[in-house]
PDB file of the backbone (N, CA, C, O) and the ligand in Angstrom, with CONECT records:
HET     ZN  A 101       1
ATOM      1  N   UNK A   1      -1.419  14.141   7.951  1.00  0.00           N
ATOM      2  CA  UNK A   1      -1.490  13.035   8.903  1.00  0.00           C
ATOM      3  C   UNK A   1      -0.321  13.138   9.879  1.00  0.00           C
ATOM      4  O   UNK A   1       0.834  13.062   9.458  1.00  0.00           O
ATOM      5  N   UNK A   2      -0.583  13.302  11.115  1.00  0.00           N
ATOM      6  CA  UNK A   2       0.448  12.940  12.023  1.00  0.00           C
ATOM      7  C   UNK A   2       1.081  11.890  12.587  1.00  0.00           C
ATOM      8  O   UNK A   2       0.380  10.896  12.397  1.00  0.00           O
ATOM      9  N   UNK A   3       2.010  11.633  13.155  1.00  0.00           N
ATOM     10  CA  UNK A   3       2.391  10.527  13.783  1.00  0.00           C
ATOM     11  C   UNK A   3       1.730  10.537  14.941  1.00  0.00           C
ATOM     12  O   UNK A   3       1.428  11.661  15.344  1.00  0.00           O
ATOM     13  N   UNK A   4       1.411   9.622  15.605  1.00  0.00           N
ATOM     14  CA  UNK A   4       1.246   9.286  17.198  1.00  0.00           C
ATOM     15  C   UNK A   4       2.118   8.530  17.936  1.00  0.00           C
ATOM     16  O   UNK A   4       2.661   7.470  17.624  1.00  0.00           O
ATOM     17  N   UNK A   5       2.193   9.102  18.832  1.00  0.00           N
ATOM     18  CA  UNK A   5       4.053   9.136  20.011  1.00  0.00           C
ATOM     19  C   UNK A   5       3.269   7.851  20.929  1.00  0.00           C
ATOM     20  O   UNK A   5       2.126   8.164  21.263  1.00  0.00           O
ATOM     21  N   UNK A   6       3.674   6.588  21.340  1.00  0.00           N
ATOM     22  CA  UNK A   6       3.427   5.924  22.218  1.00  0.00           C
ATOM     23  C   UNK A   6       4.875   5.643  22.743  1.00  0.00           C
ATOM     24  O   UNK A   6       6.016   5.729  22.288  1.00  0.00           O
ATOM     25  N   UNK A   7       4.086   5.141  24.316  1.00  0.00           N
ATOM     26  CA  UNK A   7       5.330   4.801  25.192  1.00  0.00           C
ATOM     27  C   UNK A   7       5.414   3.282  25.191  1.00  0.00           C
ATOM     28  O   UNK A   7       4.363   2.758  25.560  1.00  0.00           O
ATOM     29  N   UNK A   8       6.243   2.567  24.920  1.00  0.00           N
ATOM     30  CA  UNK A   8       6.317   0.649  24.532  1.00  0.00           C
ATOM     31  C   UNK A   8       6.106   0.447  26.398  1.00  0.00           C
ATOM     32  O   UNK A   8       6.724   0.879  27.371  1.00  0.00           O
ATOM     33  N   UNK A   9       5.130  -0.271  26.245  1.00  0.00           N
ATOM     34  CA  UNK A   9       4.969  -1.286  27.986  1.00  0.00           C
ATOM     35  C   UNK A   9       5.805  -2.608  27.729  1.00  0.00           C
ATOM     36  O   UNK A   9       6.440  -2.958  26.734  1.00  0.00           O
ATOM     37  N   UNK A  10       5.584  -3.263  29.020  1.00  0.00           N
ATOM     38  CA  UNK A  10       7.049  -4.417  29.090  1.00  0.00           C
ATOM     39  C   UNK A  10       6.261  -5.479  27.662  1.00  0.00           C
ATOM     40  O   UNK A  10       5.107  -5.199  27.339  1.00  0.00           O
ATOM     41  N   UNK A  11       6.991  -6.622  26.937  1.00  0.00           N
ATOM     42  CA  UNK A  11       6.812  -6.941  26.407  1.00  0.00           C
ATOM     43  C   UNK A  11       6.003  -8.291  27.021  1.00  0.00           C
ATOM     44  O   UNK A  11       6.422  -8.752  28.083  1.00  0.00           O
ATOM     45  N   UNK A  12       4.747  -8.981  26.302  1.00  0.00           N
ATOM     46  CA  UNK A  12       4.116  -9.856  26.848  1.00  0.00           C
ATOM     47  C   UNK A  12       3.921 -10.644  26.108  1.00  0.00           C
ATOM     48  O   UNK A  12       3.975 -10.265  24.938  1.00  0.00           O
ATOM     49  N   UNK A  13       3.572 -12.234  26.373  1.00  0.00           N
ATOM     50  CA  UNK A  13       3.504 -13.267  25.963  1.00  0.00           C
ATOM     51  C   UNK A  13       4.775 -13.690  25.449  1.00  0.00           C
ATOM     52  O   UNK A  13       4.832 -14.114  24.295  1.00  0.00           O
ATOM     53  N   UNK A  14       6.143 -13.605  26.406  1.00  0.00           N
ATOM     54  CA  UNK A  14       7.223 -13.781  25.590  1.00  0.00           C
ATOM     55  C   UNK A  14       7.571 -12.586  24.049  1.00  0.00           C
ATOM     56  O   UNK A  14       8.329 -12.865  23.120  1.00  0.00           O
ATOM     57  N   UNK A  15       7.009 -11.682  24.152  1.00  0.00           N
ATOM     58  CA  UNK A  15       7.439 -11.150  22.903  1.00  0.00           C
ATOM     59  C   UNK A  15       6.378 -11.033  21.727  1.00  0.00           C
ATOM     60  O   UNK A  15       6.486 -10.378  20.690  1.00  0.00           O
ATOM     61  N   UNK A  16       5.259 -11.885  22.178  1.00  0.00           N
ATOM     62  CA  UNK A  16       4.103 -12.128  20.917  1.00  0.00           C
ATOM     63  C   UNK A  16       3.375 -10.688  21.190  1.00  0.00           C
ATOM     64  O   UNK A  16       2.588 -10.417  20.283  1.00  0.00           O
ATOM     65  N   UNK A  17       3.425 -10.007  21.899  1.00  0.00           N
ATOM     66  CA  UNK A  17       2.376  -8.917  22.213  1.00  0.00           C
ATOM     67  C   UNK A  17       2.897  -7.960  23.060  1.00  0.00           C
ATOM     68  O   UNK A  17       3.233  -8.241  24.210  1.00  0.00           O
ATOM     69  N   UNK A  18       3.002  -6.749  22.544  1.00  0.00           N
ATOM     70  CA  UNK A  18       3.152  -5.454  23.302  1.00  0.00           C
ATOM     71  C   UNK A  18       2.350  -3.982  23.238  1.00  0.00           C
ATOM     72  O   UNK A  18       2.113  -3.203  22.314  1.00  0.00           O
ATOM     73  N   UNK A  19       2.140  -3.981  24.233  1.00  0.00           N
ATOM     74  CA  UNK A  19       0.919  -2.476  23.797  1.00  0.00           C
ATOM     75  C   UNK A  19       1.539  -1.200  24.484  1.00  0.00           C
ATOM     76  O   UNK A  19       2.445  -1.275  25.314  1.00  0.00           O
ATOM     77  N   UNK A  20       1.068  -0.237  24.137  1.00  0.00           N
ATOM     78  CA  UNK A  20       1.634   1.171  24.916  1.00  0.00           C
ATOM     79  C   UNK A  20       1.046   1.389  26.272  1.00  0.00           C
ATOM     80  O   UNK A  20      -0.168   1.334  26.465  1.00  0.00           O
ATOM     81  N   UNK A  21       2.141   1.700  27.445  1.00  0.00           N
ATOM     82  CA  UNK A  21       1.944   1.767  27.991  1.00  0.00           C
ATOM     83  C   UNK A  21       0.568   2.590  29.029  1.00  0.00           C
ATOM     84  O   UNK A  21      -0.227   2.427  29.955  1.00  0.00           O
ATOM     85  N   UNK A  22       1.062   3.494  28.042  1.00  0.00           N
ATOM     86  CA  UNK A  22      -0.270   5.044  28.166  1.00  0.00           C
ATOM     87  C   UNK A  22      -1.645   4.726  27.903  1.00  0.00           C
ATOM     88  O   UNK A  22      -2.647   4.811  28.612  1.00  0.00           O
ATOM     89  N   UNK A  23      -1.429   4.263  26.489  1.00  0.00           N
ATOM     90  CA  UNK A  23      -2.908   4.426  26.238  1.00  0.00           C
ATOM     91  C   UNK A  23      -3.809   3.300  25.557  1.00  0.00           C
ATOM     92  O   UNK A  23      -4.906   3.452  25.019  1.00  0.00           O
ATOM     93  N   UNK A  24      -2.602   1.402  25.821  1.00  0.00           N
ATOM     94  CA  UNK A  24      -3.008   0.607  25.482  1.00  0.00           C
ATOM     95  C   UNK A  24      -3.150   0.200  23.825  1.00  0.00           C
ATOM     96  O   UNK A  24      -3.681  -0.805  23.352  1.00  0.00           O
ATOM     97  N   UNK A  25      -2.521   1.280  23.145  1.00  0.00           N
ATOM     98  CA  UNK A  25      -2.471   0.670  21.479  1.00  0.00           C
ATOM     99  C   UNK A  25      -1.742  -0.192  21.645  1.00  0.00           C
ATOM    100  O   UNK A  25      -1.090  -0.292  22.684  1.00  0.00           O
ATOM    101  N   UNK A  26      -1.643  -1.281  20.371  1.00  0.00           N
ATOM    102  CA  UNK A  26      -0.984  -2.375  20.226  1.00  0.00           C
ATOM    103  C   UNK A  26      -0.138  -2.084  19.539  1.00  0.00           C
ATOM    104  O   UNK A  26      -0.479  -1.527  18.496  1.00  0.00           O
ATOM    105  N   UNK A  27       1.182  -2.288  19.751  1.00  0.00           N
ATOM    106  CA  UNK A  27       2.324  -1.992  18.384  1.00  0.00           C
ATOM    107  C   UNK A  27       2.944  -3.473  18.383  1.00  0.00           C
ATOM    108  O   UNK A  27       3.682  -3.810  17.458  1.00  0.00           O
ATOM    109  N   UNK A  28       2.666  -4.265  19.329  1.00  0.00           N
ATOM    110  CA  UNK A  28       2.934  -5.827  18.659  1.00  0.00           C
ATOM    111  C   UNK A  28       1.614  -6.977  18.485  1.00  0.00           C
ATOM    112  O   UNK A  28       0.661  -7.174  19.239  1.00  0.00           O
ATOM    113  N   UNK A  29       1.856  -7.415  17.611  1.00  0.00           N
ATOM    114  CA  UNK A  29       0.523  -8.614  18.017  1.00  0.00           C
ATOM    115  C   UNK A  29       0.977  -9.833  16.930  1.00  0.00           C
ATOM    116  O   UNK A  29       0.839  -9.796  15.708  1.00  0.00           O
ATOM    117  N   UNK A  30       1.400 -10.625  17.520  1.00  0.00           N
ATOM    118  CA  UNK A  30       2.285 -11.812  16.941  1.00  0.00           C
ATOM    119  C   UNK A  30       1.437 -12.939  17.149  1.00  0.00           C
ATOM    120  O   UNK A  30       1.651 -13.996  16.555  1.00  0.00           O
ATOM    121  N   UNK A  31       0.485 -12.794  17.950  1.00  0.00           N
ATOM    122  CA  UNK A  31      -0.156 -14.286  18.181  1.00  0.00           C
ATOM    123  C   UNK A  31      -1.439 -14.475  16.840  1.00  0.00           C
ATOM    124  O   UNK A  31      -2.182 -13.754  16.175  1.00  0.00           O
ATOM    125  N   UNK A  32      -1.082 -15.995  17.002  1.00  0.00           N
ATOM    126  CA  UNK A  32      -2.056 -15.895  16.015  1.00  0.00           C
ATOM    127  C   UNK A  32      -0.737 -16.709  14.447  1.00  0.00           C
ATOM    128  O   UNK A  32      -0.984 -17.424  13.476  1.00  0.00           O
ATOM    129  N   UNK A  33       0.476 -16.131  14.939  1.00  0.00           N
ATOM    130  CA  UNK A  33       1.163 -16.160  13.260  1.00  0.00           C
ATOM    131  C   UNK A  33       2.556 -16.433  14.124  1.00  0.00           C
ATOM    132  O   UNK A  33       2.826 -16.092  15.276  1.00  0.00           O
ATOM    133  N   UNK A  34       3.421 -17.245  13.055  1.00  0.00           N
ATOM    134  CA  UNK A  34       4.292 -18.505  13.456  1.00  0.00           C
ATOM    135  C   UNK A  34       5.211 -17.480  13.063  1.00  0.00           C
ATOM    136  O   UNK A  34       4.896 -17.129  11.926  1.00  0.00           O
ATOM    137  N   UNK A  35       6.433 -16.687  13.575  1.00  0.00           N
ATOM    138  CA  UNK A  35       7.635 -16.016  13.069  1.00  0.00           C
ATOM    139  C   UNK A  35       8.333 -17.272  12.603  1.00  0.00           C
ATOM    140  O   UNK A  35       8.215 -18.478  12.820  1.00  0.00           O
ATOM    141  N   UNK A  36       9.169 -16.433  11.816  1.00  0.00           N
ATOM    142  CA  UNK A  36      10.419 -17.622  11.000  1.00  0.00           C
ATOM    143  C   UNK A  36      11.616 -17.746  11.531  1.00  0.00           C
ATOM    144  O   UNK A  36      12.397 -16.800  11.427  1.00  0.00           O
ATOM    145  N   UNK A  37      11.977 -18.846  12.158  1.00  0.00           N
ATOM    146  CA  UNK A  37      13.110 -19.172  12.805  1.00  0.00           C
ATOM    147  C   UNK A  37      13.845 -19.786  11.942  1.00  0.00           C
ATOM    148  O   UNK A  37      13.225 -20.532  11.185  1.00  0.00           O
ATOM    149  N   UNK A  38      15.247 -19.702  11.770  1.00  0.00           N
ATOM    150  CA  UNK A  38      16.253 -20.153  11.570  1.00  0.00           C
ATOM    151  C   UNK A  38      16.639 -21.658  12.008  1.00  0.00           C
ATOM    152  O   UNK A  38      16.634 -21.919  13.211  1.00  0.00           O
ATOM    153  N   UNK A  39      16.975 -22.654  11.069  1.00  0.00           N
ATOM    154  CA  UNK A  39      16.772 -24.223  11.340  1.00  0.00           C
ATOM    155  C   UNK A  39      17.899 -24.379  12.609  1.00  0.00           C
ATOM    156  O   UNK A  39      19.074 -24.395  12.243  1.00  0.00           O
ATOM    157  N   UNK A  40      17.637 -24.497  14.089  1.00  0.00           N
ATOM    158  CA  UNK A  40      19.056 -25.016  14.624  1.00  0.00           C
ATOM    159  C   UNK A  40      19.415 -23.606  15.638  1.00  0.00           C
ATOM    160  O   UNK A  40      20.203 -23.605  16.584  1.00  0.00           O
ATOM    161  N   UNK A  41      18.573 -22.401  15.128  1.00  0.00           N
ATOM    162  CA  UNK A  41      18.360 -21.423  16.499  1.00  0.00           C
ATOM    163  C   UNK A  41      17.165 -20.803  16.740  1.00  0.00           C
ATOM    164  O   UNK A  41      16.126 -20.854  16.081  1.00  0.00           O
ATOM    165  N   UNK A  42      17.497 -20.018  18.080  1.00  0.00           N
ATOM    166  CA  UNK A  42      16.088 -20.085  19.029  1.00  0.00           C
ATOM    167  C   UNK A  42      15.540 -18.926  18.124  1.00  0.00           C
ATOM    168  O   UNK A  42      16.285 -18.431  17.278  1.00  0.00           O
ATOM    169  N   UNK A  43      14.436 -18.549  18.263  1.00  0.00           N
ATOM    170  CA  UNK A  43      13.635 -17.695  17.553  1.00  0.00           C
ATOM    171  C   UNK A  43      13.717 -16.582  18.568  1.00  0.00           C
ATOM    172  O   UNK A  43      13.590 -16.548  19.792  1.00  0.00           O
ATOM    173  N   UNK A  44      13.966 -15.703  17.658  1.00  0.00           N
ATOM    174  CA  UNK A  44      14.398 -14.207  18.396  1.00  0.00           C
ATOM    175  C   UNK A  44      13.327 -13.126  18.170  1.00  0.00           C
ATOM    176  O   UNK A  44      13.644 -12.300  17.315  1.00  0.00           O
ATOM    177  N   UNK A  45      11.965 -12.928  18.831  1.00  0.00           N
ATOM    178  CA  UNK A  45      10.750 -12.131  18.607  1.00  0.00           C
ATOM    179  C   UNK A  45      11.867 -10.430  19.147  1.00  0.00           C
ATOM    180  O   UNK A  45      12.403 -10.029  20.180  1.00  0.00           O
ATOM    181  N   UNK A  46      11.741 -10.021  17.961  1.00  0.00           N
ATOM    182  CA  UNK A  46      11.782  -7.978  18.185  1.00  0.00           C
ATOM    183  C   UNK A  46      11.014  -7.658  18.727  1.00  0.00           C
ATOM    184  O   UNK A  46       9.896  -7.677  18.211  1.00  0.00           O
ATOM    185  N   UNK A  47      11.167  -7.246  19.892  1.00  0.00           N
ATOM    186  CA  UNK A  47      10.414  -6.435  20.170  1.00  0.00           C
ATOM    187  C   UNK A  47      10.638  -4.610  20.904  1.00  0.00           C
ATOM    188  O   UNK A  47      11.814  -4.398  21.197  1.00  0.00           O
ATOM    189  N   UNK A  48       9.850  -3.625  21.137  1.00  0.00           N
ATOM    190  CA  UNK A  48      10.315  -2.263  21.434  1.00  0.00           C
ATOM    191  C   UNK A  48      10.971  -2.281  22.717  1.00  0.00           C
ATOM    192  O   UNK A  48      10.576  -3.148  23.497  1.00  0.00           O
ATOM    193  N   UNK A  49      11.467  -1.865  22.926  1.00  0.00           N
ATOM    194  CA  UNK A  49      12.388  -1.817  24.217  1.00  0.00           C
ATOM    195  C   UNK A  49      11.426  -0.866  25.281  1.00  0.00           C
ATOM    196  O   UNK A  49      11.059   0.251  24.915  1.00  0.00           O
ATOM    197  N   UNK A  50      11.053  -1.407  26.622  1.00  0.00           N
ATOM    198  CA  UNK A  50      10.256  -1.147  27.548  1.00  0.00           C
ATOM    199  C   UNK A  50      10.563   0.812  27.738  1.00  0.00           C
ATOM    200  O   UNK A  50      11.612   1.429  27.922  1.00  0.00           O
ATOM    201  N   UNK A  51       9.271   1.244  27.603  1.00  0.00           N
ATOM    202  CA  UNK A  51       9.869   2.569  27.952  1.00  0.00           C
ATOM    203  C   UNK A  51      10.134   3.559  26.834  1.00  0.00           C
ATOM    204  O   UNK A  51      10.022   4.774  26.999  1.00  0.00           O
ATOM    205  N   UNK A  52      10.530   2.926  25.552  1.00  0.00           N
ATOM    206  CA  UNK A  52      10.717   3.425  24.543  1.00  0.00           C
ATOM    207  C   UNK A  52       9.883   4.492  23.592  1.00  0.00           C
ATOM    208  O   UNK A  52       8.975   3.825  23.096  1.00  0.00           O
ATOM    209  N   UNK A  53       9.812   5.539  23.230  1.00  0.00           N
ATOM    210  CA  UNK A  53       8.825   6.153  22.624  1.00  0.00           C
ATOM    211  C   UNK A  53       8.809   5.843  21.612  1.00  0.00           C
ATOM    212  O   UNK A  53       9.873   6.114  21.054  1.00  0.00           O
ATOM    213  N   UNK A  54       7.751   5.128  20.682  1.00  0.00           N
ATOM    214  CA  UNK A  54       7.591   4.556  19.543  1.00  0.00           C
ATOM    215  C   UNK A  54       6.456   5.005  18.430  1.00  0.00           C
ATOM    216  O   UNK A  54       5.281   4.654  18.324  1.00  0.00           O
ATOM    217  N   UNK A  55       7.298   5.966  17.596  1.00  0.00           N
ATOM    218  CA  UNK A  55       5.197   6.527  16.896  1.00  0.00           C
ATOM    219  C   UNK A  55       4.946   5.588  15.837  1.00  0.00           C
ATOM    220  O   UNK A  55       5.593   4.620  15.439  1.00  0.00           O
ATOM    221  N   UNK A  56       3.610   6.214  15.390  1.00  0.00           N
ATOM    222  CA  UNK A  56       3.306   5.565  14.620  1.00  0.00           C
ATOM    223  C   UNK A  56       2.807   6.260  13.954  1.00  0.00           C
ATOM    224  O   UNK A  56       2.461   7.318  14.480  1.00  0.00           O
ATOM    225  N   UNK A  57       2.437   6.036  12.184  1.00  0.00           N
ATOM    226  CA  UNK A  57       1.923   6.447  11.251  1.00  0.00           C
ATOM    227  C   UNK A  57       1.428   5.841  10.122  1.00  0.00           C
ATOM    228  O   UNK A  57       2.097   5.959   9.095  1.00  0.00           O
ATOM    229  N   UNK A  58      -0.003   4.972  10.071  1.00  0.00           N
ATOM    230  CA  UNK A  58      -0.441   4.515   9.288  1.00  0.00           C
ATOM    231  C   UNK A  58       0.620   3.366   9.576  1.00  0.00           C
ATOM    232  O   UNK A  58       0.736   3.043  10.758  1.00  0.00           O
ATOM    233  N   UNK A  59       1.408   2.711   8.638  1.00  0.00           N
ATOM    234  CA  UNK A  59       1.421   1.095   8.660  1.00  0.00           C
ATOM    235  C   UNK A  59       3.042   1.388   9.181  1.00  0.00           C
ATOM    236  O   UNK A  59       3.506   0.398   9.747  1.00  0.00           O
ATOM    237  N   UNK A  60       4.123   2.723   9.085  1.00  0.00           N
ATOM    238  CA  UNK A  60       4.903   2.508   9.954  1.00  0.00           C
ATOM    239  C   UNK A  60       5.024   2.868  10.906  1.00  0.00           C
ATOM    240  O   UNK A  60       4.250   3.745  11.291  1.00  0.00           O
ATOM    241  N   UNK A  61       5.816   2.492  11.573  1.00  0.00           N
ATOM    242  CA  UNK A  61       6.607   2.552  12.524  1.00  0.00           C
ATOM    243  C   UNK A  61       7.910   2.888  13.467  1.00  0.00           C
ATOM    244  O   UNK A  61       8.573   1.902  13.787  1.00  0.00           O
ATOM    245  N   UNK A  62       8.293   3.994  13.883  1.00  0.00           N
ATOM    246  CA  UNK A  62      10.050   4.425  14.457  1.00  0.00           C
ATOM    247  C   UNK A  62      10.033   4.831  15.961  1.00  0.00           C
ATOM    248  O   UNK A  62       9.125   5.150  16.728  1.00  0.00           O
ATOM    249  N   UNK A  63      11.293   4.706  16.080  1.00  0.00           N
ATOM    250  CA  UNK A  63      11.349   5.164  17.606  1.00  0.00           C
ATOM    251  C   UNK A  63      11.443   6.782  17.603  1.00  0.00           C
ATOM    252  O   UNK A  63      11.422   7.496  16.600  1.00  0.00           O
ATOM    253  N   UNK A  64      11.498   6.994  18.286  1.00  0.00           N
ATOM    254  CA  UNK A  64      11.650   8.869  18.597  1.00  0.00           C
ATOM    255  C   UNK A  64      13.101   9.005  19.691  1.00  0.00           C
ATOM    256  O   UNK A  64      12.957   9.202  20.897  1.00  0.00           O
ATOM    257  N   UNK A  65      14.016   8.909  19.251  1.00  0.00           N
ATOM    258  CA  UNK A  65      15.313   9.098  20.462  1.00  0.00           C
ATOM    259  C   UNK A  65      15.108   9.996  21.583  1.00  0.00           C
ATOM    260  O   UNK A  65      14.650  11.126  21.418  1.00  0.00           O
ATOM    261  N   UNK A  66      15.472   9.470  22.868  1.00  0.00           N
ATOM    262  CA  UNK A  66      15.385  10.153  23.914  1.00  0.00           C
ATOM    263  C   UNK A  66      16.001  11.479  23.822  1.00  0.00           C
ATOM    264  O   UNK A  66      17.178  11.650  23.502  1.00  0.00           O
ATOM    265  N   UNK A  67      15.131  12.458  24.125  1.00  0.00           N
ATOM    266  CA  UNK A  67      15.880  13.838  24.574  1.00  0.00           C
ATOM    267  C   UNK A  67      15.546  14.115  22.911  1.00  0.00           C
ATOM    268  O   UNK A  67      16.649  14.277  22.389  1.00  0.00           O
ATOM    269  N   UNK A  68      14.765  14.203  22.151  1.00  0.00           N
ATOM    270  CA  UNK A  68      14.599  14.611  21.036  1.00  0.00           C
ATOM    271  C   UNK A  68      12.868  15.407  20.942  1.00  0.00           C
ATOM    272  O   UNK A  68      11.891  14.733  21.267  1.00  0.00           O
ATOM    273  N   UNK A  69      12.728  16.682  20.528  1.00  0.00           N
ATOM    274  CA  UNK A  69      11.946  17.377  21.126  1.00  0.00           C
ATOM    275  C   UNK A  69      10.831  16.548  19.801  1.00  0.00           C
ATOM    276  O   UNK A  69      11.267  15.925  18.833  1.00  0.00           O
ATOM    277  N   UNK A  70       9.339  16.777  20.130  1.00  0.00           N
ATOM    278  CA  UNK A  70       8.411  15.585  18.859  1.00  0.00           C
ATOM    279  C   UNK A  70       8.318  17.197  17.534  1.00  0.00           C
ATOM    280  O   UNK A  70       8.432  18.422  17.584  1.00  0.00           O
ATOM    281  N   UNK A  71       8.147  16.521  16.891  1.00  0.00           N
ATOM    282  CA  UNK A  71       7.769  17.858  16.271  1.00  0.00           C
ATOM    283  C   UNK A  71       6.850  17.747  15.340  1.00  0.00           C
ATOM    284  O   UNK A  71       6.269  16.687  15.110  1.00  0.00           O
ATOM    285  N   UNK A  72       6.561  19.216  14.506  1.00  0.00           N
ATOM    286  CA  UNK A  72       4.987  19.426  14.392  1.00  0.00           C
ATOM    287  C   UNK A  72       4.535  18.362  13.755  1.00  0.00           C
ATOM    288  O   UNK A  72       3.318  18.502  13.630  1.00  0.00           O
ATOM    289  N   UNK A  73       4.888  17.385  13.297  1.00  0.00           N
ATOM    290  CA  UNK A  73       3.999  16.404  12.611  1.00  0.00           C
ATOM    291  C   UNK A  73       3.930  14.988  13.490  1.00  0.00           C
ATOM    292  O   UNK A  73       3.753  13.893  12.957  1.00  0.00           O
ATOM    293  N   UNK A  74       4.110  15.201  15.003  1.00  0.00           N
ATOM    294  CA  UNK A  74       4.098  14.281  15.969  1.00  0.00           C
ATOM    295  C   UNK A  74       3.439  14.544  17.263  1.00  0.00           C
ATOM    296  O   UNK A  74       3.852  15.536  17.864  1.00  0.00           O
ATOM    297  N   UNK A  75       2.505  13.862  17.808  1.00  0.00           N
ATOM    298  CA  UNK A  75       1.928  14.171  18.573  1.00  0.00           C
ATOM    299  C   UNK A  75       1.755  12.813  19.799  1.00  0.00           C
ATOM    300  O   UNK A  75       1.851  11.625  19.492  1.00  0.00           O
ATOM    301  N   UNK A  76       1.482  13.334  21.222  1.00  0.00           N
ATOM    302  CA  UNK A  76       1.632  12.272  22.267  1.00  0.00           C
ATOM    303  C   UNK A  76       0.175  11.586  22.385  1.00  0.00           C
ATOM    304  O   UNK A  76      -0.870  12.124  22.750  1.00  0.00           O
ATOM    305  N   UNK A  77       0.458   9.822  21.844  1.00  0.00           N
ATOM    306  CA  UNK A  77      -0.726   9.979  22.384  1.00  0.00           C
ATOM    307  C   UNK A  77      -1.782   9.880  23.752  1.00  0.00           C
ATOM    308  O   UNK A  77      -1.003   9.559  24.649  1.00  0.00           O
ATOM    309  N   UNK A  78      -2.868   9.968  24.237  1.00  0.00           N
ATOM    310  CA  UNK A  78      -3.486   9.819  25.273  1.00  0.00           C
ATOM    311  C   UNK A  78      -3.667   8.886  26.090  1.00  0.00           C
ATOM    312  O   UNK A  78      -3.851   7.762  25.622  1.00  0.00           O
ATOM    313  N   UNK A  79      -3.669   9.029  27.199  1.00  0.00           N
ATOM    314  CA  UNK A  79      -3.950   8.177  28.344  1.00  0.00           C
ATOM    315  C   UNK A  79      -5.453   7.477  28.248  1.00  0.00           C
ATOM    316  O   UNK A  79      -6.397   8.232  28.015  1.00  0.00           O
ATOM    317  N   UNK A  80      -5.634   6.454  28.372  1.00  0.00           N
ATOM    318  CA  UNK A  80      -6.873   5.327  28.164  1.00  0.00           C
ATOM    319  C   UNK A  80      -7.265   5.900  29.651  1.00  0.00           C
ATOM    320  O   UNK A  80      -6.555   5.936  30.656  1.00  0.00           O
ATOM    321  N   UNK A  81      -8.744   6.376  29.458  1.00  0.00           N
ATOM    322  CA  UNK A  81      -9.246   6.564  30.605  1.00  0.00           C
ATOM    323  C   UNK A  81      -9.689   5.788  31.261  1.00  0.00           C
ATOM    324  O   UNK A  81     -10.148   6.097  32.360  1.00  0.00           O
TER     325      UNK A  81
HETATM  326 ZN    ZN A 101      -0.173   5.208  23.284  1.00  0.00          ZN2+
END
């Protein structure tokens, strides 16, 4: 099984939702489900940093550091036609 390389698009709905830029996968989807805030501060949604190459593999998830070549068990994925 390989990883698949996505590029993170800007983050939307405040943070509830982010998809790849390229090829439209979802690597956030928060709506729908209440994150857990801390009593007394603002709720801080994670999300990938715009631009970011982010793979994926089955249920995880990592970034790929810039200037880091993918390798054989990583692959880019495709542009949504
Ligand atoms: Zn993608």
């Amino acid at each position: 099984m390989k990883a698949t390389v996505h590029v993170a698009g800007p983050p939307e709905l405040g943070g509830y939702y982010q998809t790849c830029a390229r090829c439209g996968h979802v690597l956030i989807d928060l709506t729908g489900s209440t994150p857990m805030v801390v009593e007394g501060q603002d709720p801080v949604i994670p999300v990938w940093p715009t631009g970011e190459r982010v793979a994926t593999i089955g249920n995880a998830t990592y970034v790929v550091p810039t200037g880091r070549q993918l390798g054989a068990d990583e692959i880019e994925c495709r542009a949504a036609s």
